[in-house]
Residue, then its C-alpha position, 0 to 999 in steps of 0.5 A: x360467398x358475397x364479393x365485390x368489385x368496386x372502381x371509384x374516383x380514387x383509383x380509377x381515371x374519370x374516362x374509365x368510370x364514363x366507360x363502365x357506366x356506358x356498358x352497365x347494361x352490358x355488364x350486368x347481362x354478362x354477369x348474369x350467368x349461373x356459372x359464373x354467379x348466382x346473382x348480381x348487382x351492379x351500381x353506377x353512380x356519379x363517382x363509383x362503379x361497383x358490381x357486387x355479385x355471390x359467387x362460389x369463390x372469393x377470387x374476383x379475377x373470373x368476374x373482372x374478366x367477364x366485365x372486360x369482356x363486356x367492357x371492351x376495357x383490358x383486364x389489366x387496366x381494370x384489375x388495377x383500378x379495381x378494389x375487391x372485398x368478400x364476405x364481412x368486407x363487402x357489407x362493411x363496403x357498401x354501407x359505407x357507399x349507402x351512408x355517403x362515406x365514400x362520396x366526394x362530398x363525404x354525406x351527400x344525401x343523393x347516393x342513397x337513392x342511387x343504391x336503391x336504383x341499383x337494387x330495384x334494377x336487379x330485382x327487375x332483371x331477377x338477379x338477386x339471390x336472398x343474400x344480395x337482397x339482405x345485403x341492400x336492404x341492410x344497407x338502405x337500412x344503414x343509410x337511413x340509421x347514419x341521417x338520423x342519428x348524425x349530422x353528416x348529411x347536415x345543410x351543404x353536405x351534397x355533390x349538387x350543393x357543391x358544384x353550385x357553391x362553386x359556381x357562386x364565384x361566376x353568378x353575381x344574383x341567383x334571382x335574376x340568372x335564366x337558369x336551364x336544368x337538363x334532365x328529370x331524374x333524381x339529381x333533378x330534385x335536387x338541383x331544384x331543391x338547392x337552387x331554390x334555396x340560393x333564391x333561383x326565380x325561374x328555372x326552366x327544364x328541358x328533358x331529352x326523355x320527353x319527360x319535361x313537361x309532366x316534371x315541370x308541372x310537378x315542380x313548378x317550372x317552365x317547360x322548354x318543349x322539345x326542339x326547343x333547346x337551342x334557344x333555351x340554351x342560348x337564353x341561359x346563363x347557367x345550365x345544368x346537366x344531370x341525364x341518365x344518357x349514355x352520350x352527351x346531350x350537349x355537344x361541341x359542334x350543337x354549341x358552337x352553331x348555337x353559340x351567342x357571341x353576346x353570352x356568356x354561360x356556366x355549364x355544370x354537368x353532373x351526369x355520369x357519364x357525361x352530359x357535355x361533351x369535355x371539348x365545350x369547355x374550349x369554346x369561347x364564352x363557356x365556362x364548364x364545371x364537371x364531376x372530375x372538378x367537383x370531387x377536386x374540390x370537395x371539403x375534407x370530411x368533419x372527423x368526429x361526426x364522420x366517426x359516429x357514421x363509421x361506428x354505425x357502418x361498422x355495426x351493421x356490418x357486425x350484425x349482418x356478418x353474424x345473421x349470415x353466420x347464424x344462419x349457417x347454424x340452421x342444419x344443426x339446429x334442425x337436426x338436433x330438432x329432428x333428434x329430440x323430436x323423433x324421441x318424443x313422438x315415438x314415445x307418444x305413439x307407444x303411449x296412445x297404443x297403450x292407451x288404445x289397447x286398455x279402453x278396448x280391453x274395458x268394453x270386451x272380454x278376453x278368452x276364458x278371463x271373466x267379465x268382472x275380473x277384466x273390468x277390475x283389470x281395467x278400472x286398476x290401470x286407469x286408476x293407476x295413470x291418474x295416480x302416476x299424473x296426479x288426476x283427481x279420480x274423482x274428477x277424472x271421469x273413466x275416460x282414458x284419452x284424458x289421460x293420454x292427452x294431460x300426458x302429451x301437453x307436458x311432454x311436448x312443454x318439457x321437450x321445448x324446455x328442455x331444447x330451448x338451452x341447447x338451440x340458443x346456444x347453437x344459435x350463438x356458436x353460429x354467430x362466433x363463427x363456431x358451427x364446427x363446434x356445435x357440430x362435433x357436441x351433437x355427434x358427441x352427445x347424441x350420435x347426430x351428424x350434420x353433414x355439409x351442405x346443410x343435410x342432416x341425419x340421426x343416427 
């Protein structure tokens, strides 16, 4: 059974999505445990922090207990910040999260990658089961269906894009404001991107990861070298934070010793979780502007182009109900097979045997059975299949495996034939959710069990 658990803006305080996104790395070592889960994924993006996990069970109190544990959070804190779904839901659930209708920024563009992150991770720590890796690749599948065939991701539609909409009430000139971008990573990109757009000139990038200088080179920025961030932070007038670090990059006591009196800064930070440390905000000269504000502030959605996004989520999530139900068919499937099968090739042999037994007679004689009377014996039965087939004895030839062979090839096309109607609709009984069904017309019609846990005899 597929479950989820997920912990978002909506229900959860900011301060505990920062914690579980500091422990993620705990937590997923927590769930990786075979008597707890078969497999696990946990997803941790700049709103959210979900795991999903295939369990025996629906209950989802075992595995928020195991995130507690991990956590050091109480469980009754998280189990009443927590949603839970299974099976049909979970699908529903995370295609929505893929295609940025649960974001903030309803169709932000960056969640998409955050869910491949989380899926490449798992691969990585080799806690996907094959349907966890169904169940994201349907969902990035999902996500790419709901941009292409709707608007939702239109100009604007970004958590990045936002919070610098936000910040244009503080810069007058997006040309002439020295600008720092903290971090490397995929929101990295898209600072860049949207900065760009609003005519940012030089932007200059600082990673705590060493990585600057090949990123800067990549993108066409200026490098701060590391131990340069002190003065880069006193010579901008905007900085924007967007880490992976599990701990502020930018703390209160680094920026009060770095402070220019002269200079007054907008530090947006969209690191989750957080880049700079809350108290920067009381310091003097130093505006900050967070998620936690951001997703304030975040429009409402455009209902008619969120409704086509929702029909597309919910289709898929139709769709992968139904493979995962037809799947669920395959015991009946084979086992009728099986049974059909087993028929036809017991009936083949007796037919070669036969076939065997009458070119053997034709090359020796039987005891006390004259020589011309066997082969008249012979060339009588032979004569016969053809007539029974409708070989032209003329054309035919004294070969008796001809026959044999012409007899096994429209067998096995009438078998199929006659098996295609019946696995097609065990197929659709699968997807009704109808297995039981299927199950009780084989034991009915032909004496074949399917027994649980997908073992099948016939009887």
């Amino acid at each position: 059974m597929l479950l989820s658990l997920s912990f978002s803006l909506e229900r959860a305080p900011f301060e505990l999505l920062e914690a579980l996104s500091k422990r993620s790395e705990d937590i997923a070592a927590g769930l990786d445990d075979p008597t707890l889960t078969v497999g696990s994924v946990v997803l941790a993006t700049c709103n959210r922090f979900e795991v999903y996990a295939e369990t025996g069970q629906g209950r989802p109190e075992p595995v928020l207990a195991r995130i507690a544990a991990a956590s050091g959070i109480e469980v009754a804190e998280l189990a009443a910040a927590a949603s839970s779904a299974t099976d049909h839901d979970t699908a529903a659930h995370l295609f929505a999260v893929a295609a940025g209708l649960q974001s903030a920024v309803v169709g932000e563009s960056e969640i998409a990658g955050q869910v491949r992150r989380a899926h490449d991770d798992a691969r990585a720590r080799g806690t996907l089961t094959h349907d966890l890796e169904h169940l994201f690749r349907t969902a990035t599948r999902t996500s790419r269906e709901v941009g292409h065939r709707t608007d939702i991701r239109s100009a604007g539609r970004s958590l990045v894009r936002l919070a610098l909409r936000m910040a244009e009430a503080r810069v007058a000139d997006w040309g002439s404001a020295r600008v720092l971008l903290i971090g490397t990573g995929a929101y990295a990109g898209a600072t860049v991107a949207a900065l760009r757009a609003r005519g940012a000139g030089t932007i200059r990038v600082y990673s705590p990861s060493g990585r600057a200088e090949t990123y800067a080179a990549e993108h066409d920025l200026v490098v701060v070298p590391q131990g340069g961030l002190a003065e880069a932070l006193n010579a901008a007038d905007v900085v924007i934070a967007c880490t992976r670090a599990e701990e502020p990059v930018l703390t209160a006591e680094l920026l009060r010793q770095e402070a220019a009196a002269s200079n007054e800064r907008l530090l947006i930070d969209l690191g989750m979780p957080r880049n700079i440390e809350h108290a920067v905000a009381e310091l003097p000269g130093i505006e900050l502007l967070d998620l936690e504000t951001v997703s304030k502030h975040a429009p409402v959605e455009e209902l008619s182009t969120a409704a086509e996004a929702h029909e597309i989520v919910r289709q898929a999530a139709d769709e992968f109900s139904a493979s995962r139900a037809e799947r669920d068919a395959l015991p009946a499937l084979l086992a009728l097979r099986k049974h059909v099968m087993g028929i036809l090739e017991d009936e083949l042999c007796r037919a070669r045997t036969a076939s065997q037994a009458t070119a053997a007679a034709g090359s020796s004689v039987g005891p006390g059975l004259p020589a011309s009377t066997a082969s008249a014996t012979v060339a009588g039965s032979v004569a016969g299949a053809r007539a029974d087939t409708g070989v032209d004895s003329g054309t035919a030839g004294s070969d008796a495996s001809f026959v044999t062979a012409d007899y096994e090839a429209a067998l096995r096309r009438f078998t199929g034939k006659l098996l295609h109607t019946p696995m097609t609709r065990i197929r659709t009984l699968g997807r009704e959710g109808r297995v039981p069904a299927a199950a009780e017309a084989l034991e009915t019609l032909f004496g074949i069990e399917t027994e649980a846990g997908g073992h099948t005899h016939a009887e």
